[in-house]
PDB file of N, CA, C and O in Angstrom:
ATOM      1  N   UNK A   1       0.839  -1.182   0.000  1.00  0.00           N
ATOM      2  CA  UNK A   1       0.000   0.000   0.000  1.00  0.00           C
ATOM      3  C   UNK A   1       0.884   1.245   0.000  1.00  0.00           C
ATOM      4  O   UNK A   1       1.650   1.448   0.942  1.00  0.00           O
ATOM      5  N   UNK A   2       0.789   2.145  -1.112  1.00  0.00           N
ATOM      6  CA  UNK A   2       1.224   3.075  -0.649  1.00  0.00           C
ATOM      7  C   UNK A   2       0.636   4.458   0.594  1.00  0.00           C
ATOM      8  O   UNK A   2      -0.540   4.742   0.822  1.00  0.00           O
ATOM      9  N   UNK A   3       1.459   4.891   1.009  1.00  0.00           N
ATOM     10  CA  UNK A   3       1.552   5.616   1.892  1.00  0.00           C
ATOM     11  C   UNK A   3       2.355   6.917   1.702  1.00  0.00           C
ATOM     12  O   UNK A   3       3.520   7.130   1.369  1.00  0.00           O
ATOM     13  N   UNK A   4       0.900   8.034   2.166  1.00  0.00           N
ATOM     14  CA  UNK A   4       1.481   9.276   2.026  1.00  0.00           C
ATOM     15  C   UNK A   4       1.719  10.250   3.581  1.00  0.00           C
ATOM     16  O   UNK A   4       1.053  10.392   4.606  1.00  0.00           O
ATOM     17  N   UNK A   5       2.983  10.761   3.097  1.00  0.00           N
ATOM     18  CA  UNK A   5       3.243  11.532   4.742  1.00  0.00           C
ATOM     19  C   UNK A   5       2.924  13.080   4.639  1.00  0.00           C
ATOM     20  O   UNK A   5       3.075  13.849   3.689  1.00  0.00           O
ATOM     21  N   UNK A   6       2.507  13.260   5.727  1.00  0.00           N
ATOM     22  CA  UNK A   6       1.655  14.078   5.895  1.00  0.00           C
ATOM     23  C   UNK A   6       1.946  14.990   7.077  1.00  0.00           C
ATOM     24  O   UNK A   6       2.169  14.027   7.809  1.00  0.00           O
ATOM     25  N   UNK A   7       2.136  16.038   7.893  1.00  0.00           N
ATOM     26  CA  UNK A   7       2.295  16.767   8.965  1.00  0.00           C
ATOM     27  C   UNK A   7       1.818  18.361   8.817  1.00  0.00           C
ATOM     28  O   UNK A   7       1.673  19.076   7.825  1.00  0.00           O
ATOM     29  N   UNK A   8       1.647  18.587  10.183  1.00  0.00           N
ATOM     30  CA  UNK A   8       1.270  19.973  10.198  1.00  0.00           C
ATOM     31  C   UNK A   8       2.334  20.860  10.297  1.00  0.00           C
ATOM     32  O   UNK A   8       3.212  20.937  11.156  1.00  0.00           O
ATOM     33  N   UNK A   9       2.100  21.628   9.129  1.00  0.00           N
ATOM     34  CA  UNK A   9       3.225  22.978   9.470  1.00  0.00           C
ATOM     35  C   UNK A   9       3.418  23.837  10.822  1.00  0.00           C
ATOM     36  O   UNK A   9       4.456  24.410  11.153  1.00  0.00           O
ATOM     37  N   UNK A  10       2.373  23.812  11.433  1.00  0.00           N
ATOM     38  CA  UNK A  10       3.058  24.303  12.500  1.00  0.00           C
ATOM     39  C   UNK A  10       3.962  23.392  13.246  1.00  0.00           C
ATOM     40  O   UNK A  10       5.136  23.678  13.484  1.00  0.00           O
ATOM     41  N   UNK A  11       3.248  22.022  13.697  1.00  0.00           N
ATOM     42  CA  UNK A  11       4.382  21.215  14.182  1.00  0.00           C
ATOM     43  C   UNK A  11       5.427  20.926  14.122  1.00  0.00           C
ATOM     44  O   UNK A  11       6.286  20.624  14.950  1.00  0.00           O
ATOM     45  N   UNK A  12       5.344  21.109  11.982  1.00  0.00           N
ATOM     46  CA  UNK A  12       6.620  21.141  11.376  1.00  0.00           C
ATOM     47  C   UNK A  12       7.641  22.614  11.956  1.00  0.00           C
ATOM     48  O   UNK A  12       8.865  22.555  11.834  1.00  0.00           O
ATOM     49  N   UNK A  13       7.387  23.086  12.187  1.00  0.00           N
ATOM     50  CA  UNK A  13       8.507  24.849  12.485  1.00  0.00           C
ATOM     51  C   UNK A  13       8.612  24.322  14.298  1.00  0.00           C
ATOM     52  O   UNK A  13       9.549  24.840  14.905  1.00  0.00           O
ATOM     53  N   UNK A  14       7.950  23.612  14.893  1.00  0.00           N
ATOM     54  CA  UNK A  14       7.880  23.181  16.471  1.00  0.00           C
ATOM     55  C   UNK A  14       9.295  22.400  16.479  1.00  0.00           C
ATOM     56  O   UNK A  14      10.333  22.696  17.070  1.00  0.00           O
ATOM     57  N   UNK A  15       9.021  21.379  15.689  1.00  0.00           N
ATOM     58  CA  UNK A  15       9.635  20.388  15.813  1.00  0.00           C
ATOM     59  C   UNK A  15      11.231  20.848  15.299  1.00  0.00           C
ATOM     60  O   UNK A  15      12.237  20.600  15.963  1.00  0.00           O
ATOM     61  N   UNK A  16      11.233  21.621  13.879  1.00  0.00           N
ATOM     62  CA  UNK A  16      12.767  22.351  13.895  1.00  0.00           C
ATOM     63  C   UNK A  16      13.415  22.717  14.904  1.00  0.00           C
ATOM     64  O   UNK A  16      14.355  22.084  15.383  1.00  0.00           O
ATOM     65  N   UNK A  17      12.856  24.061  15.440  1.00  0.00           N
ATOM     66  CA  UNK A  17      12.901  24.323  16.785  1.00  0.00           C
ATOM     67  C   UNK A  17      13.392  23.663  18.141  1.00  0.00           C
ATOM     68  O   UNK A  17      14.052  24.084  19.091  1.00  0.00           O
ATOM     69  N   UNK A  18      12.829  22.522  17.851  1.00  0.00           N
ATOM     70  CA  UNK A  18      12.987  21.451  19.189  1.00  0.00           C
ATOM     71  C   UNK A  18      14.144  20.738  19.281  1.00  0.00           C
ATOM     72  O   UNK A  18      15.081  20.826  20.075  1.00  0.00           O
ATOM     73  N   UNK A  19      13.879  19.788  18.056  1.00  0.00           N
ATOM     74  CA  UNK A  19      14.831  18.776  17.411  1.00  0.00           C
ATOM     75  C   UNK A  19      15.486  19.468  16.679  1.00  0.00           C
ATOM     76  O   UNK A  19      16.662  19.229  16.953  1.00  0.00           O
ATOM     77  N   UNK A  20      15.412  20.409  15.668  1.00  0.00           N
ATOM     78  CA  UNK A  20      16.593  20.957  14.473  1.00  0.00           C
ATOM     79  C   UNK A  20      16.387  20.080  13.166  1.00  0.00           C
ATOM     80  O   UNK A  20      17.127  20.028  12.184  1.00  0.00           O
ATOM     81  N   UNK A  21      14.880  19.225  13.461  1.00  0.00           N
ATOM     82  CA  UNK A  21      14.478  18.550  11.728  1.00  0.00           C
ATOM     83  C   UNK A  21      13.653  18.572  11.416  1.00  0.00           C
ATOM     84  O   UNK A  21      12.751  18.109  12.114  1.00  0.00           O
ATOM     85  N   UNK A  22      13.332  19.214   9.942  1.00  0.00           N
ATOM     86  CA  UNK A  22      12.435  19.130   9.350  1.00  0.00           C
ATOM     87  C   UNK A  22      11.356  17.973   9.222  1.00  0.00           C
ATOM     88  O   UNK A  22      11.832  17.055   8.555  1.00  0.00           O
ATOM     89  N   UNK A  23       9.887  17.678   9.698  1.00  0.00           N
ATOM     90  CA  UNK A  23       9.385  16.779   9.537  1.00  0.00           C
ATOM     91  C   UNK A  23       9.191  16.254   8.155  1.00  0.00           C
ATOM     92  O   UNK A  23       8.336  15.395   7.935  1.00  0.00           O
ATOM     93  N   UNK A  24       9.854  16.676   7.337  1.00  0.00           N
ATOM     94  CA  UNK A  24       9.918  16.395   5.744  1.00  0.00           C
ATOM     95  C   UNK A  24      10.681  15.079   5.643  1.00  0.00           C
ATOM     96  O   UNK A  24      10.395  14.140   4.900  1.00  0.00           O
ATOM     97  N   UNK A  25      12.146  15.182   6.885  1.00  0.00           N
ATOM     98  CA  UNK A  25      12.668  14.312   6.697  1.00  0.00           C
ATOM     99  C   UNK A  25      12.314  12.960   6.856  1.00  0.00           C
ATOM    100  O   UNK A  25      13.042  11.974   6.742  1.00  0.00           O
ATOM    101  N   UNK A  26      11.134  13.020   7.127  1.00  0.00           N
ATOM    102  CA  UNK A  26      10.337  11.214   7.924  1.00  0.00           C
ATOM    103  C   UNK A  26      10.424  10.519   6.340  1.00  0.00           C
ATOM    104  O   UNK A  26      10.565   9.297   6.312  1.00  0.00           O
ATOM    105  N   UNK A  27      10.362  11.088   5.319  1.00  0.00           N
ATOM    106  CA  UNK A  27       9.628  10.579   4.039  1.00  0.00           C
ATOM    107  C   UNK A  27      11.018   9.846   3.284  1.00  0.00           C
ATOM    108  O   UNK A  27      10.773   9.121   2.320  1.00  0.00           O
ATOM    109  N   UNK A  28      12.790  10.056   3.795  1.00  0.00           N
ATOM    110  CA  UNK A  28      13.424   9.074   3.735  1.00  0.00           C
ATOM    111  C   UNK A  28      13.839   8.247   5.187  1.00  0.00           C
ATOM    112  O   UNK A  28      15.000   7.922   5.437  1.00  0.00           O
ATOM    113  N   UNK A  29      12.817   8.002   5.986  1.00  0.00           N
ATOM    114  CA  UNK A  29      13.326   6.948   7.051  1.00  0.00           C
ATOM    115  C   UNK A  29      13.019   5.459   6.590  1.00  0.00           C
ATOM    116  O   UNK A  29      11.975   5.096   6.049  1.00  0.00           O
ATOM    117  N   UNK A  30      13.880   4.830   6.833  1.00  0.00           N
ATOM    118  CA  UNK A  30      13.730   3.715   6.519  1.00  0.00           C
ATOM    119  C   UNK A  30      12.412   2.905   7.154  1.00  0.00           C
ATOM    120  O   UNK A  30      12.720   1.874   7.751  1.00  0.00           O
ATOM    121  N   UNK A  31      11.243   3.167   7.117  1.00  0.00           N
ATOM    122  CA  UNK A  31      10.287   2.052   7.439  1.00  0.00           C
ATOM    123  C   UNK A  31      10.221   0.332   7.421  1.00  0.00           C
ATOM    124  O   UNK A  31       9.574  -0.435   8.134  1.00  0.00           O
ATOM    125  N   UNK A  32      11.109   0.088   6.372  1.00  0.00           N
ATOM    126  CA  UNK A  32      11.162  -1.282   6.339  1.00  0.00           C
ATOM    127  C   UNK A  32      11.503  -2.279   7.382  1.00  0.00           C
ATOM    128  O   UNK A  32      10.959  -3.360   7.604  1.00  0.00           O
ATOM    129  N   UNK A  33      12.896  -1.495   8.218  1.00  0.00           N
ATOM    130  CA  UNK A  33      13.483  -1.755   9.105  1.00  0.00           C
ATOM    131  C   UNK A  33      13.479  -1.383  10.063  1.00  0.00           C
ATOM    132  O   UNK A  33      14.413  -1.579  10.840  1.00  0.00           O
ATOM    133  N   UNK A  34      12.094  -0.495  10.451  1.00  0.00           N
ATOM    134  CA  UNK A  34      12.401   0.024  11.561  1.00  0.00           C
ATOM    135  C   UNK A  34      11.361  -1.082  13.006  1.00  0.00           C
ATOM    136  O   UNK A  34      10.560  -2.002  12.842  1.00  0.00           O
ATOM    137  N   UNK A  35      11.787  -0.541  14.071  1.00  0.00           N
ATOM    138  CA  UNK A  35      11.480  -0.885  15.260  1.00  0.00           C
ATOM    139  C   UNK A  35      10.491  -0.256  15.514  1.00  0.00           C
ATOM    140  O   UNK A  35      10.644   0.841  16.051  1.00  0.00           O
ATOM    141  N   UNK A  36       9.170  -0.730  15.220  1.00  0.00           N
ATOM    142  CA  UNK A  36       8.084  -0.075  15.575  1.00  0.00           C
ATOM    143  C   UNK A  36       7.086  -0.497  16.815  1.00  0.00           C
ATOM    144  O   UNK A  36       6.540  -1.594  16.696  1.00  0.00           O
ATOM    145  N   UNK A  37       6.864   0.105  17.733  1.00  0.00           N
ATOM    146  CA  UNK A  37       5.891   0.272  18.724  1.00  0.00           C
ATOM    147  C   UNK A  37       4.699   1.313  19.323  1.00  0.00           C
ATOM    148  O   UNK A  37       4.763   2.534  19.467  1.00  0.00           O
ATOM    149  N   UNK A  38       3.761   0.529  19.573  1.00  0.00           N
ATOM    150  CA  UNK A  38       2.790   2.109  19.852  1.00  0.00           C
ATOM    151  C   UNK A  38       3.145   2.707  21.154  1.00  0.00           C
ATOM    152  O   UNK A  38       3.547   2.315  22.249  1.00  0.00           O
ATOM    153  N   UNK A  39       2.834   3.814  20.582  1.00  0.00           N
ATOM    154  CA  UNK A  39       3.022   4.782  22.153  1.00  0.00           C
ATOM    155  C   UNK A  39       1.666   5.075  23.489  1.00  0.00           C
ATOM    156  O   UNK A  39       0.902   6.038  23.425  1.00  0.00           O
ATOM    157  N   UNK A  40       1.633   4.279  24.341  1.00  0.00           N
ATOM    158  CA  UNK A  40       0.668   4.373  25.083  1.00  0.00           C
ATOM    159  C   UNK A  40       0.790   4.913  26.515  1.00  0.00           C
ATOM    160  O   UNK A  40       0.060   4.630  27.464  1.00  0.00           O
ATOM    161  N   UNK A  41       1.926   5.807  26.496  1.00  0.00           N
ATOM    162  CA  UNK A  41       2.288   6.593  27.844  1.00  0.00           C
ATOM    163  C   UNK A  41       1.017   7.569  27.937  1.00  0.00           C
ATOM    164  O   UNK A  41       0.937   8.324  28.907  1.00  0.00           O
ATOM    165  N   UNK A  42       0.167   7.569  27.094  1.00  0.00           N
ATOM    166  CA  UNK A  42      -1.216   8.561  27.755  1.00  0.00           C
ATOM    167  C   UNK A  42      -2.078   8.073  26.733  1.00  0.00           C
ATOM    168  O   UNK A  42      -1.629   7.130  26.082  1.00  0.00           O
ATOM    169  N   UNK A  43      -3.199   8.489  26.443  1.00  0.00           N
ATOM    170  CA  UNK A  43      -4.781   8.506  26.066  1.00  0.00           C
ATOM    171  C   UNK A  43      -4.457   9.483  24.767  1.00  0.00           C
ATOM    172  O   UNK A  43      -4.648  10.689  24.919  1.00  0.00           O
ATOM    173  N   UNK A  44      -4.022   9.044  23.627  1.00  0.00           N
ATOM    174  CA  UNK A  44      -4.273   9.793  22.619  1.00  0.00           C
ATOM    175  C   UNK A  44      -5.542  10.113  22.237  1.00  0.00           C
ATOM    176  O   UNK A  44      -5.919  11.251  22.515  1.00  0.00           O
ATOM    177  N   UNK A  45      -6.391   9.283  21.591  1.00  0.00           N
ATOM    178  CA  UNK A  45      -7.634   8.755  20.835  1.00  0.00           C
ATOM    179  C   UNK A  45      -7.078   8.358  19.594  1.00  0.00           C
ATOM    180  O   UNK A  45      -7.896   8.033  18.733  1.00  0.00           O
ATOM    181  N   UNK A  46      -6.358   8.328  19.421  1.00  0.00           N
ATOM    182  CA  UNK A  46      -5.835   7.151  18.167  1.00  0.00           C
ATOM    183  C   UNK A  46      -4.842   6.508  18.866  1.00  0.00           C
ATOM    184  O   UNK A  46      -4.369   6.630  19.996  1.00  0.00           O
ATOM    185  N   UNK A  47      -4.579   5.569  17.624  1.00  0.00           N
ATOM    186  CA  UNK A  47      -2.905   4.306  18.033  1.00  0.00           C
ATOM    187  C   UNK A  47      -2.149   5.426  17.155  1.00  0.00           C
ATOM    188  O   UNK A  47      -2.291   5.711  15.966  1.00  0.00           O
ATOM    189  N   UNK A  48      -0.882   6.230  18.615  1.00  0.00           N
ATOM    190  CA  UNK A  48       0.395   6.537  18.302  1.00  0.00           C
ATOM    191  C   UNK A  48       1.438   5.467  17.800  1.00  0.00           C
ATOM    192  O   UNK A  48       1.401   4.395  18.404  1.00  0.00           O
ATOM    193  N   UNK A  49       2.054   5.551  17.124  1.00  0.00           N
ATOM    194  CA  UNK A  49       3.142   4.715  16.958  1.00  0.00           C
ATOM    195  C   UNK A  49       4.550   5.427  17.239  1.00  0.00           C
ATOM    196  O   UNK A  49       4.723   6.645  17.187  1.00  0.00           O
ATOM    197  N   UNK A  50       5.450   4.547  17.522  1.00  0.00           N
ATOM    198  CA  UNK A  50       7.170   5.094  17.739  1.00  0.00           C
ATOM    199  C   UNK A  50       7.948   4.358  16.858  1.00  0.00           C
ATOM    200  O   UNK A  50       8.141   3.147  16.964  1.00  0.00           O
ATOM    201  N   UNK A  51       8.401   5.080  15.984  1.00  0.00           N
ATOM    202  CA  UNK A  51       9.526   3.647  15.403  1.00  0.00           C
ATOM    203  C   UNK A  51      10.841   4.705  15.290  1.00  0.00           C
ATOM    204  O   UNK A  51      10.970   5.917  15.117  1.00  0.00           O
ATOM    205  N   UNK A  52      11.641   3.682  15.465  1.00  0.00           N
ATOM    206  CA  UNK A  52      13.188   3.662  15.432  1.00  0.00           C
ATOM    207  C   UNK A  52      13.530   2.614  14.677  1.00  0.00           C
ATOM    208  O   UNK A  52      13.466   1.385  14.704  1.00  0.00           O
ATOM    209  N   UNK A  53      14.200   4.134  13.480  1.00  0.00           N
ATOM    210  CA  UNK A  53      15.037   3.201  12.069  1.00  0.00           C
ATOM    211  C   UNK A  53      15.566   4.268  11.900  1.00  0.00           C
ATOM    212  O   UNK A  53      15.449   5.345  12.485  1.00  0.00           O
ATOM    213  N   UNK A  54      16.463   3.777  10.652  1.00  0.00           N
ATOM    214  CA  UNK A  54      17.414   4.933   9.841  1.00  0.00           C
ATOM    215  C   UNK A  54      16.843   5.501   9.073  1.00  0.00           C
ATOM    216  O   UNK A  54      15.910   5.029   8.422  1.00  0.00           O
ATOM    217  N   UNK A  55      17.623   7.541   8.911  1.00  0.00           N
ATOM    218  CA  UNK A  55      17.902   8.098   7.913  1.00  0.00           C
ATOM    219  C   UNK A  55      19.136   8.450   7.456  1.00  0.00           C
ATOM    220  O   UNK A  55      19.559   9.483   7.975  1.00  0.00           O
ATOM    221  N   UNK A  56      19.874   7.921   6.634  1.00  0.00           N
ATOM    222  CA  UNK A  56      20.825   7.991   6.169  1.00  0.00           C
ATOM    223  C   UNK A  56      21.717   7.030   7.132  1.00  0.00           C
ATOM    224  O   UNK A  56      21.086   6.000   7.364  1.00  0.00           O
ATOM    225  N   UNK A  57      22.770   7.046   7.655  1.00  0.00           N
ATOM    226  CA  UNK A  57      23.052   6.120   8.418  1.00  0.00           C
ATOM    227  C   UNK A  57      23.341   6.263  10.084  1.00  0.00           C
ATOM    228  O   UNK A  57      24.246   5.815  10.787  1.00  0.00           O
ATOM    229  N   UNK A  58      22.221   7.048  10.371  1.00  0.00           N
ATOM    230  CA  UNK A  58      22.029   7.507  12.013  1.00  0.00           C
ATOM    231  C   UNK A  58      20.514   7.195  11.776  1.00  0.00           C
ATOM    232  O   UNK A  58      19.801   7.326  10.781  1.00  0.00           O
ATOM    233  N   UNK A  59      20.248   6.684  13.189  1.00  0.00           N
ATOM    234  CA  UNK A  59      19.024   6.335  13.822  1.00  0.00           C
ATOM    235  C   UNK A  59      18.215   7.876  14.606  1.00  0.00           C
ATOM    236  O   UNK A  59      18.545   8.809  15.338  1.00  0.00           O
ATOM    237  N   UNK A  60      17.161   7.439  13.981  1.00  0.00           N
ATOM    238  CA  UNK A  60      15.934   8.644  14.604  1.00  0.00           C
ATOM    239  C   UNK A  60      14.758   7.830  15.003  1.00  0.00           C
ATOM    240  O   UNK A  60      14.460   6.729  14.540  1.00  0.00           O
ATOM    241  N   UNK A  61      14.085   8.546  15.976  1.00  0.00           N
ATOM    242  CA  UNK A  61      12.520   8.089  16.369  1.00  0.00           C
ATOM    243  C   UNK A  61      11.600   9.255  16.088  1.00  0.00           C
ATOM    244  O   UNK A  61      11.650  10.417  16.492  1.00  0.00           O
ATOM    245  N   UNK A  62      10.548   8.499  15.105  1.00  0.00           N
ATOM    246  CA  UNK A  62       9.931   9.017  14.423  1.00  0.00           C
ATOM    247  C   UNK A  62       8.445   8.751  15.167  1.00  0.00           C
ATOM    248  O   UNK A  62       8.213   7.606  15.554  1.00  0.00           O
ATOM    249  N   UNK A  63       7.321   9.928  15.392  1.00  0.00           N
ATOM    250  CA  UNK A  63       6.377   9.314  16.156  1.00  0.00           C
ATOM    251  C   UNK A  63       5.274   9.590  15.367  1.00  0.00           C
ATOM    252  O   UNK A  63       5.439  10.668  14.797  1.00  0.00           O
ATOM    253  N   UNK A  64       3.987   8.953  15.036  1.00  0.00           N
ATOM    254  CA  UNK A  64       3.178   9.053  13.658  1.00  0.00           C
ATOM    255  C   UNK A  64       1.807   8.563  14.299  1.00  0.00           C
ATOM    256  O   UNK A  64       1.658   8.108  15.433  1.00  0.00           O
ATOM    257  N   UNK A  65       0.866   8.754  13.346  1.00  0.00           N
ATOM    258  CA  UNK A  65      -0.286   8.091  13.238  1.00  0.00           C
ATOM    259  C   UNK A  65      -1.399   8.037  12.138  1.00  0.00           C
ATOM    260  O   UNK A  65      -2.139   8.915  11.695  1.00  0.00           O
ATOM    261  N   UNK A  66      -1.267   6.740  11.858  1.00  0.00           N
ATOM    262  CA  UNK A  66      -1.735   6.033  10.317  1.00  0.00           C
ATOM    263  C   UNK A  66      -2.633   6.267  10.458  1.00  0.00           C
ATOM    264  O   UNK A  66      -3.095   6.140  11.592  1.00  0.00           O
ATOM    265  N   UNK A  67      -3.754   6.945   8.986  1.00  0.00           N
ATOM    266  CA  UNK A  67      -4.870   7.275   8.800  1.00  0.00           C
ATOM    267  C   UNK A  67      -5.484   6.846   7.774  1.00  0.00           C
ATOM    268  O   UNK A  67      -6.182   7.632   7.133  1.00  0.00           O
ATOM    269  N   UNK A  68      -5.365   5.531   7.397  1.00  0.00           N
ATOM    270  CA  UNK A  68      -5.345   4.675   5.778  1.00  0.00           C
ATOM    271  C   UNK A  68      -4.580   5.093   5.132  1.00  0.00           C
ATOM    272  O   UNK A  68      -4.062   5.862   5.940  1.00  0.00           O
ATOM    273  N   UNK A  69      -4.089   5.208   4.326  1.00  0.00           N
ATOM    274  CA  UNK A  69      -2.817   5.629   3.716  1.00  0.00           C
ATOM    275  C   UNK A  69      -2.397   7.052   4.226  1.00  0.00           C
ATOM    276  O   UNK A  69      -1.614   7.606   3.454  1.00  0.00           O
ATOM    277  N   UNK A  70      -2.638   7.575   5.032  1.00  0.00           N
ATOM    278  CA  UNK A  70      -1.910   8.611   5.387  1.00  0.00           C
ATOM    279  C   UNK A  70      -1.401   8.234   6.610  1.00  0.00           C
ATOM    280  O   UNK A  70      -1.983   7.632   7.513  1.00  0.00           O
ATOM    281  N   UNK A  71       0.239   8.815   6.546  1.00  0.00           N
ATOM    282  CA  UNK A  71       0.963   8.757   7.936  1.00  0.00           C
ATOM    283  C   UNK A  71       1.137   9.956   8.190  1.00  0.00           C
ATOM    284  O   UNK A  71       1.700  10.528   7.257  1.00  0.00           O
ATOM    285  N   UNK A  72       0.874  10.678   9.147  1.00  0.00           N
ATOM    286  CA  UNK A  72       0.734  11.779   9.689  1.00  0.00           C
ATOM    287  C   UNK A  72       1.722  11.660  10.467  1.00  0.00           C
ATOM    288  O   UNK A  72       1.856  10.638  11.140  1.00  0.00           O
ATOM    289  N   UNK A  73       2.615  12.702  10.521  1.00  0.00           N
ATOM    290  CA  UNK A  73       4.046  12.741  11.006  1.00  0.00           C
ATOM    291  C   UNK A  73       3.794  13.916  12.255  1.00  0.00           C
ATOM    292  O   UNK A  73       3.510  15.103  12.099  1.00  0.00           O
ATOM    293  N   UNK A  74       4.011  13.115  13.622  1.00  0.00           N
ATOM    294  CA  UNK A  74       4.089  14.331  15.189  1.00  0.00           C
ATOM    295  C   UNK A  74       5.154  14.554  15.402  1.00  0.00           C
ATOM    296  O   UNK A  74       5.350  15.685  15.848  1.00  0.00           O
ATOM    297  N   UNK A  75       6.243  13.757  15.238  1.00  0.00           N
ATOM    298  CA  UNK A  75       7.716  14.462  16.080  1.00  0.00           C
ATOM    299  C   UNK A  75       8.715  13.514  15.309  1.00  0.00           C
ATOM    300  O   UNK A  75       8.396  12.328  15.221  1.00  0.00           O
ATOM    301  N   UNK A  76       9.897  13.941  14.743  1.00  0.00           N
ATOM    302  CA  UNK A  76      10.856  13.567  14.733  1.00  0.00           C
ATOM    303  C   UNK A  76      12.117  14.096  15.138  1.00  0.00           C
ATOM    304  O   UNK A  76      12.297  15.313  15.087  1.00  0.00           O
ATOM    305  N   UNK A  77      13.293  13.079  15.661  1.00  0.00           N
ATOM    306  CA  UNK A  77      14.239  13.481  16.373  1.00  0.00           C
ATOM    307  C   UNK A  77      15.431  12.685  16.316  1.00  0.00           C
ATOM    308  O   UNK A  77      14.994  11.534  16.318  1.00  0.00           O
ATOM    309  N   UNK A  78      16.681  12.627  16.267  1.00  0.00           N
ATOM    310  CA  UNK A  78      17.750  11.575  16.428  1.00  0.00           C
ATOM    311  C   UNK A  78      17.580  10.616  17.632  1.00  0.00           C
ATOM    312  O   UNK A  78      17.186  11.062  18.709  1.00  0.00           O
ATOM    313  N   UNK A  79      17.820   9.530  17.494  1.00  0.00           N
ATOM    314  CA  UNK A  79      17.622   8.892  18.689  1.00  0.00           C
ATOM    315  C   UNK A  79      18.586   8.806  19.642  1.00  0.00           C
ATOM    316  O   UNK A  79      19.762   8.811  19.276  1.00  0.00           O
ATOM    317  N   UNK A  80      18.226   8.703  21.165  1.00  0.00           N
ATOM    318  CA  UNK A  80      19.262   8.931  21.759  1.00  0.00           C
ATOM    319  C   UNK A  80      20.054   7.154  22.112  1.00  0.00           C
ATOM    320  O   UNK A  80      19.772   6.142  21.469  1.00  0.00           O
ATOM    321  N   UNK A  81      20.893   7.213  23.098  1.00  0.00           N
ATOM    322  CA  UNK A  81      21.843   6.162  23.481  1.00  0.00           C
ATOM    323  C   UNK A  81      20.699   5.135  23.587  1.00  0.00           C
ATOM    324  O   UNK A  81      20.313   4.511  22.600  1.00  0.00           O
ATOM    325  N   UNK A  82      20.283   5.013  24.550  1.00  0.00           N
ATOM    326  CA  UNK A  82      19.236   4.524  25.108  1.00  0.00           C
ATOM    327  C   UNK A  82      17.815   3.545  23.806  1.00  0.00           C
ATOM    328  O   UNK A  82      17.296   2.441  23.643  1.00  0.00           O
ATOM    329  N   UNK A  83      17.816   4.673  23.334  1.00  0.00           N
ATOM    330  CA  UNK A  83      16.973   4.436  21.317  1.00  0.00           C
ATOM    331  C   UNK A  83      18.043   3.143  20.907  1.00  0.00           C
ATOM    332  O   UNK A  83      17.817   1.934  20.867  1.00  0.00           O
ATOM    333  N   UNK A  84      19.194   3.852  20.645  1.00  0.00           N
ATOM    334  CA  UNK A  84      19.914   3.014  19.963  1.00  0.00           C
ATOM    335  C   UNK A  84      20.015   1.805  20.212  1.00  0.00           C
ATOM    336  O   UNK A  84      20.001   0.943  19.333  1.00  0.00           O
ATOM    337  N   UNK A  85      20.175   1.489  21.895  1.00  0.00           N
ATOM    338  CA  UNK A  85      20.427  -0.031  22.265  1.00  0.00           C
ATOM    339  C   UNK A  85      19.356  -1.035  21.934  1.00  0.00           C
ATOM    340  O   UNK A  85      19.371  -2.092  21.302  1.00  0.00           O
ATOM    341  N   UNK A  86      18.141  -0.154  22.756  1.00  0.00           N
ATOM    342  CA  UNK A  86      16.765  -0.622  21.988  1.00  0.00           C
ATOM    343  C   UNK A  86      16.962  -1.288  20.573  1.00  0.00           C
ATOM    344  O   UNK A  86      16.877  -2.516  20.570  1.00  0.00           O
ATOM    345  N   UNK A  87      17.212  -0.664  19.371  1.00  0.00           N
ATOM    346  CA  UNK A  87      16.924  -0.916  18.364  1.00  0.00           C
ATOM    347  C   UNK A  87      18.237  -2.127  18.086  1.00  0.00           C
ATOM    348  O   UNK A  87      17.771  -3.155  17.595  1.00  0.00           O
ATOM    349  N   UNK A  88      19.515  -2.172  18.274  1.00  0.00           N
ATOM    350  CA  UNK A  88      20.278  -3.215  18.093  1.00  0.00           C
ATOM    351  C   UNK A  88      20.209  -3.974  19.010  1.00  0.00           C
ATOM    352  O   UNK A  88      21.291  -4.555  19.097  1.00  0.00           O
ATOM    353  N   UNK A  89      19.126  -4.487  20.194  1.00  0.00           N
ATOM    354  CA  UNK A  89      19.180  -5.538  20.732  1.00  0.00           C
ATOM    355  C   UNK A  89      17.778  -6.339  19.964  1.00  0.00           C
ATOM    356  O   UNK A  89      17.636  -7.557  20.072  1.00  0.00           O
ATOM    357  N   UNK A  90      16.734  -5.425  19.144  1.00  0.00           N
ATOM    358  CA  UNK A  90      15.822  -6.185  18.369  1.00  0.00           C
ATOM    359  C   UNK A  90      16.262  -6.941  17.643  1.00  0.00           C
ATOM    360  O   UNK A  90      15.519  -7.629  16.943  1.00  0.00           O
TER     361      UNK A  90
END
């Protein structure tokens, strides 16, 4: 299925701000490979997801939520130490 990414510009200028990346960049993360889990530290009203995979050859966690073919992009960020081990002990 394809899948289109999607985010809000404001979040997008938040998230520069925050992190220093464009939520544009989600659209080369590697999905194939990534470490995906939902995020249930609170009551969204949808299924958040977290995945940790690559862009380019550094790891980021990317946090989203699928809307039939739309992935709607909330936060992206490099992942930290902690991310990383996570993802090479999967």
């Amino acid at each position: 299925m394809l899948v289109y990414i999607t985010y809000h510009p404001t979040k997008n200028e938040s998230n520069q701000a925050k992190h220093g990346m464009p939520l544009d960049e989600a659209r080369s993360f590697e999905w194939a490979d990534a470490l995906v889990r939902k995020d249930d530290r609170f009551e969204y009203g949808e299924d958040r997801m977290s995945a940790i995979g690559y862009i380019g050859n550094r790891l980021h966690v990317v946090v989203y939520v699928d809307r039939g073919n739309i992935r709607r992009i909330i936060s992206l960020r490099k992942a930290n130490k902690r991310e990383e081990r996570q993802y090479a002990e999967a």
